[in-house]
C-alpha positions, 0 to 999 in steps of 0.5 A, spaced: 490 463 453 493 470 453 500 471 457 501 478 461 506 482 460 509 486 465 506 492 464 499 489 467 502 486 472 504 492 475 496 494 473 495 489 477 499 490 483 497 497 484 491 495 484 492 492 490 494 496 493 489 501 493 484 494 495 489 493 500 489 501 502 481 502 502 480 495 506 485 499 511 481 505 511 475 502 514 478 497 518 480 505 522 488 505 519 491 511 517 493 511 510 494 517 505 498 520 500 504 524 499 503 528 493 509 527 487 507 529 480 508 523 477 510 517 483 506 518 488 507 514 495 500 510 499 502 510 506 499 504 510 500 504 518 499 497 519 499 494 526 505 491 525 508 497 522 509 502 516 508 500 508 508 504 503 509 504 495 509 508 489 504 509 484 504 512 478 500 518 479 495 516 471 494 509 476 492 512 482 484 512 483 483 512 490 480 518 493 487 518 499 487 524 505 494 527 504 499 523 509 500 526 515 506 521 517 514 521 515 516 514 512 519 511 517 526 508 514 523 501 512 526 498 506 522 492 502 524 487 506 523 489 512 516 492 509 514 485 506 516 482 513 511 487 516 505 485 512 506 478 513 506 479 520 500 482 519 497 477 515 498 472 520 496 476 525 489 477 523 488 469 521 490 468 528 484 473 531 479 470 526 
C-alpha cells in the first residue's frame, strides 16, 4: 500500500474544494476567484455563510467568474462551523 505524503493531501484537498465550488455553482450559489499570482482565493456563499480557501494558482483547474464579494472576516473555525451547518442542514431537507 502506497502512503501519501502531504504534498498530495493537499492535491487532494484543493481538488475538493474546486468539487465543492462546481456542485455550488449549480445548486445557484455565488462562487468566484479573487485574482493572486500564485494563491488565489475560491469564495463559496453558502446558505449558512462565506467560505473561501487558498489555492495554488498551477492547481487551479476550474473556470471560476471573478468574486464580486469582500471576504467577510471568517477565521477557520468559524468557516468549518458554517459548512457543518450546512452539511447538516441539506441532510435535513433531503
Amino acid at each position: 500500500m502506497n502512503e501519501s505524503v502531504p504534498s498530495e493531501a493537499y492535491c487532494d484537498r484543493n481538488l475538493a474544494v474546486q468539487t465543492l465550488a462546481t456542485i455550488a455553482i449549480e445548486m445557484g450559489l455565488n462562487v468566484g476567484i479573487k485574482k493572486d499570482d500564485e494563491w488565489p482565493i475560491l469564495y463559496i456563499d453558502l446558505p449558512t455563510g462565506q467560505v473561501s480557501w487558498h489555492i495554488p494558482a498551477s492547481e487551479l483547474i476550474g473556470k471560476f467568474s471573478d468574486y464580486k464579494g469582500e471576504w467577510d472576516g471568517h477565521d477557520v473555525e468559524e468557516k468549518r462551523n458554517r459548512m457543518k451547518k450546512f452539511i447538516v442542514k441539506e441532510r435535513e431537507v433531503k
